[in-house]
N, C-alpha and C positions, 0 to 999 in steps of 0.2 A: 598650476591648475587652479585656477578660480572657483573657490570655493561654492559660489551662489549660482553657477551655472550647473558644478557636481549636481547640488540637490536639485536643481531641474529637471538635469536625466534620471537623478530617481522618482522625481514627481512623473513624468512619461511613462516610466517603467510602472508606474504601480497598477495599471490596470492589466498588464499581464501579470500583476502577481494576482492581483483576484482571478484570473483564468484558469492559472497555475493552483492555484488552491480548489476552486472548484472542481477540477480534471480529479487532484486527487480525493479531496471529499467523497466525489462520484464514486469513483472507484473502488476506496476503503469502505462506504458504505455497501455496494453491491461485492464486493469480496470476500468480507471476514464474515459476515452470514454464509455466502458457500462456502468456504473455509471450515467452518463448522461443518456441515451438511457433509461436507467431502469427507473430513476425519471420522465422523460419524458411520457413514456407509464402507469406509475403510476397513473399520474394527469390526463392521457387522454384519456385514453382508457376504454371500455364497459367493467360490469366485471368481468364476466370469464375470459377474460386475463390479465384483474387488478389482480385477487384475484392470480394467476398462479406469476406473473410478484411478487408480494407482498411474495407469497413465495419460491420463490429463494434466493428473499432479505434476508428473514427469518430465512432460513435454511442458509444460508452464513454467518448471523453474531452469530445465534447459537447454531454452530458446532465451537467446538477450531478448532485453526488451523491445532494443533498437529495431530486430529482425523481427518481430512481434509487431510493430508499428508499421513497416513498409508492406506487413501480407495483410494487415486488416485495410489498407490504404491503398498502396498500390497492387494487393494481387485481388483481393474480393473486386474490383470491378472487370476480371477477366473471366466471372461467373455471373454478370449483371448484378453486382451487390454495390453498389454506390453511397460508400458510406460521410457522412462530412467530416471535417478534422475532428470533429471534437467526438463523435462518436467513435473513429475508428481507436483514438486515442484512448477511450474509457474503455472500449472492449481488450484493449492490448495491455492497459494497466489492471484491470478488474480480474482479469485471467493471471497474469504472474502475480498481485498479489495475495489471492486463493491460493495459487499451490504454493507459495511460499508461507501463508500462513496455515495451513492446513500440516505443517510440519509442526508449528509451534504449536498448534493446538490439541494434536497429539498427544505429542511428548505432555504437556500440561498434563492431560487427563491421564495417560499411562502414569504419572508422579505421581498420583493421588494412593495411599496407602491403602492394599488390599485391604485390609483387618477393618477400616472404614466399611468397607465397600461388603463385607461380609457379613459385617456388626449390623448394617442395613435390612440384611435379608434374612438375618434372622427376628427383627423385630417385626418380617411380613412385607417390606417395602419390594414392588413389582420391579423390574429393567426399569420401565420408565420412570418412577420415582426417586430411582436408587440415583439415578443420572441426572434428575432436574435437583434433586434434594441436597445430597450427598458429592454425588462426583463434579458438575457443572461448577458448584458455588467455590470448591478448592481451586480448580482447575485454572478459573477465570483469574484468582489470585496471581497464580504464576503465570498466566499468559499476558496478564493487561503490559507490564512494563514490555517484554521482547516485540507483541504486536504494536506498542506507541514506537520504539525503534523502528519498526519496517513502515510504518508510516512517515519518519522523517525524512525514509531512506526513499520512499515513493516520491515523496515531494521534492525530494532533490533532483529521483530522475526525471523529473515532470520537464526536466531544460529539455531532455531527448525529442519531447514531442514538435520541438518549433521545425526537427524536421520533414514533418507533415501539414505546415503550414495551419500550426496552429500557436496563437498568437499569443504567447506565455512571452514569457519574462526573458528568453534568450533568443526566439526568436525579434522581440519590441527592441532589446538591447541591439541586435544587429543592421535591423534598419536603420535604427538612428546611428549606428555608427559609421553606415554606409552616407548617411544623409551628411553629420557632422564633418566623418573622416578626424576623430576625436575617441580613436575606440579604444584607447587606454580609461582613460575615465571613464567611461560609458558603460566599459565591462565593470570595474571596478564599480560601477553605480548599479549594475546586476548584480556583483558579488554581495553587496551591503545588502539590496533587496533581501535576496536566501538569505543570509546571516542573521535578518533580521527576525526570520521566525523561526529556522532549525538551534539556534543560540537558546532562547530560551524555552522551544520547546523540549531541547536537553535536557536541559536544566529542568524541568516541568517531570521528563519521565526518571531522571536520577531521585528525585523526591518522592514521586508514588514506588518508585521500587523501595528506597528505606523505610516507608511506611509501612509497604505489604510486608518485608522481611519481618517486620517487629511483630505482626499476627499469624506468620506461618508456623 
């Protein structure tokens, strides 16, 4: 294998890794805000739209993602919903990373020590103070590392999208290996792409998690 052709296919490849990064940015950005929202009306709300709210969660984490990609793509347009790869993509990621994080962000806030949470109320502080002041700023402690994990793990499955013809990093990878017929390298030149950011974004959330442990 010729080394200066490898880093070719990875030079080719990198604009599906900006794709692939964008999809999930999108995603994680319009997710773990409803992620919150959902946890939130979970613990708090009367429940017919508890049980409504519970399954969304439900049916988001499951449904694969796979299956989640082919009804935003190929079933919404047997309703006239015509959506492009990239949006049907964002909606099928945005939806399974909410109800997957609306678990962790639960559990986060349920962690926070009642005797806190009481100590609050008796100095006079309302629900919504107790929650922005008291319960949020714990909570977020324990959630930041698990929700940087479900975003590595988003980015990973971000390969899933190329098959909705959206042009990430495993879909560019198999053109060109249809083009080359060189698809040992070429995956391999995909592989390196991912390794190249879930490597040290590991590495990036093993660090804030020993950080946060030393102030919990």
């Amino acid at each position: 294998m010729d080394i200066y052709i490898w880093f070719g296919y990875v030079a080719e490849l990198l604009p599906g890794l900006i794709k692939a990064l964008q999809l999930t940015g999108i995603s994680l950005a319009l997710g773990y805000p409803l992620a919150l929202v959902f946890a939130v009306l979970i613990d708090t709300t009367p429940k017919p739209l508890n049980w409504l709210v519970i399954a969304v969660v439900e049916v988001g984490r499951g449904i694969p993602l796979l299956v989640l990609l082919y009804i935003f793509y190929q079933g919404l347009p047997q309703i006239s919903i015509v959506p492009s790869s990239m949006v049907a993509a964002v909606s099928a990621f945005t939806w399974s990373a909410a109800s997957y994080a609306t678990e962790i962000i639960r559990s986060s806030i349920h962690s926070v020590p009642s005797g806190q949470i009481e100590a609050a109320s008796a100095i006079g502080l309302d629900g919504t103070d107790r929650f922005r002041f008291v319960v949020l700023p714990q909570a977020a402690r324990i959630a930041i590392p698990p929700l940087m994990g479900l975003a590595i793990i988003m980015f990973q499955l971000s390969s899933l999208a190329y098959v909705i013809a959206l042009s990430e990093v495993m879909q560019s990878a198999y053109f060109l290996g249809t083009k080359t017929f060189d698809y040992l390298p070429v995956f391999l030149a995909a592989a390196a792409v991912y390794a190249s950011v879930t490597i040290p974004a590991s590495a990036l959330v093993t660090s804030i998690e020993r950080r946060l442990s030393r102030h919990v």
